[in-house]
C-alpha positions in Angstrom: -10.6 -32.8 3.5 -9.1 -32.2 0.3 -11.7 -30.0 -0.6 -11.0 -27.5 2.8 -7.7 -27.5 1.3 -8.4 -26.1 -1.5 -10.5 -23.8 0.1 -7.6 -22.6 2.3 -5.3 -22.4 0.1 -7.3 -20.2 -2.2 -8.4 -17.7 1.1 -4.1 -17.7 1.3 -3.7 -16.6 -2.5 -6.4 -14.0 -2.2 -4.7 -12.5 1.3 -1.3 -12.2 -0.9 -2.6 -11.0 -3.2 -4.6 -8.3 -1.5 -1.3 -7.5 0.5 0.6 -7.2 -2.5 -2.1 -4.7 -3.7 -1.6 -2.7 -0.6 2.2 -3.3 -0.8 2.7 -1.3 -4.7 0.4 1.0 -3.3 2.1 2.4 -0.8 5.5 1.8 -3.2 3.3 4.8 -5.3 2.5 6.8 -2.6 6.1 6.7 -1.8 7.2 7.5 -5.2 4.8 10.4 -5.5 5.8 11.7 -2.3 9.7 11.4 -3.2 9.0 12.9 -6.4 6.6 15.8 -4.8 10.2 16.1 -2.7 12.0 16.6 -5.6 9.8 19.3 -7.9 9.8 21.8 -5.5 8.7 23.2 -1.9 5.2 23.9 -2.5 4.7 20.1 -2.9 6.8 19.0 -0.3 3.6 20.3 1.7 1.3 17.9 -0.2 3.9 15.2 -0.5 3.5 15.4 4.0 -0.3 14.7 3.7 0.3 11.9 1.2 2.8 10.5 3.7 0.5 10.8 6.5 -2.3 9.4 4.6 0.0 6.7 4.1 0.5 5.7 7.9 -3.1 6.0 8.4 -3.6 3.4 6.2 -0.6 1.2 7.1 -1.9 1.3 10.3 -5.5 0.2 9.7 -4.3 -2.2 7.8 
C-alpha cells in the first residue's frame, strides 16, 4: 500500500510539473506576442499566429 502511494504521488508531481511547464510557456508566448504588439505593426501579424498557435495548443492540451 505504501508503496502505490508513493507511486501516485510521484505520477501527481510529474503532472504539476509538466503543467507548470506548459503554464510558463504559454506566459512566453504571451509575452512575445505583447511585445510583438508593442515593436510595431508588421509583428502584430506574427504576434496573431503565435497567439493562435497558442489556443491550438491550449486546446490539445
Amino acid at each position: 500500500a505504501a508503496v502505490s502511494t508513493v507511486v501516485v504521488t510521484v505520477a501527481d508531481a510529474a503532472v504539476i510539473v509538466a503543467d507548470a511547464a506548459v503554464i510558463v510557456a504559454d506566459v512566453a508566448v504571451i509575452a512575445a506576442v505583447v511585445v510583438a504588439t508593442a515593436t510595431s505593426s508588421q509583428s502584430v501579424k506574427q504576434g496573431q499566429c503565435g497567439s493562435s498557435h497558442y489556443f491550438q495548443r491550449g486546446a490539445r492540451r
